[in-house]
C-alpha positions, -999 to +999 in steps of 0.1 A: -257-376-235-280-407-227-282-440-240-307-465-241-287-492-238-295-536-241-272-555-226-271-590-239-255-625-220-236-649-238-245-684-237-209-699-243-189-679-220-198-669-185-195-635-177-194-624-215-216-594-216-224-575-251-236-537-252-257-523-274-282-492-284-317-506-278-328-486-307-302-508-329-304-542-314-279-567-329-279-558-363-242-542-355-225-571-343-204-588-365-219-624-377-183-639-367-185-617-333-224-635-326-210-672-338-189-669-309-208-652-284-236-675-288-276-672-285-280-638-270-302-633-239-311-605-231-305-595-192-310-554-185-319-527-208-307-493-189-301-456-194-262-450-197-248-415-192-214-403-184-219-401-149-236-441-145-216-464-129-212-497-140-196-525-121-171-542-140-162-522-166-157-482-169-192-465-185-164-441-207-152-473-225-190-487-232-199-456-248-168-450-271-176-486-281-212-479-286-199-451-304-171-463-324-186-495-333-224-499-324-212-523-298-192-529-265-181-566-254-174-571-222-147-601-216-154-621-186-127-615-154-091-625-157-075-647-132-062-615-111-095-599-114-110-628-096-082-631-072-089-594-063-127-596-062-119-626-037-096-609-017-120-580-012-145-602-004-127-612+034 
């Protein structure tokens, strides 16, 4: 099944991503959820299927999130995940 999926930026955290049906906007996000994430910018609105790769996060767990509770945040890298995007870097 296909998505139309808006994928906001936060403006407090780097690399803090938030998912969510285009159709729905915001309005699923918890108000505590938003006072931490920030102002909201908007960055790509994309068609998400099952087969879609994503690059930091699996599209299986965006979509049971989506599913499950209207939204998916992505966290920004742990310290091994930037010691492992380094490494494959070189």
């Amino acid at each position: 099944m296909k998505h139309l999926v808006e994928i906001f930026r936060s403006s407090r955290k780097e690399e803090m991503y938030l998912y969510v049906e285009k159709a729905n906007g915001l309005k699923d996000v918890p108000e505590i959820l938003m006072k931490q994430f920030g102002e909201p910018e908007s960055v790509m609105t994309l068609v998400l299927e099952p087969t879609r790769k994503l690059a930091r996060v699996s599209t299986a767990e965006v979509l049971e999130g989506l599913e499950r509770n209207g939204f998916f945040l992505q966290m920004p890298p742990t310290a091994a995940e930037l010691l492992r995007r380094e490494g494959s870097r070189e």
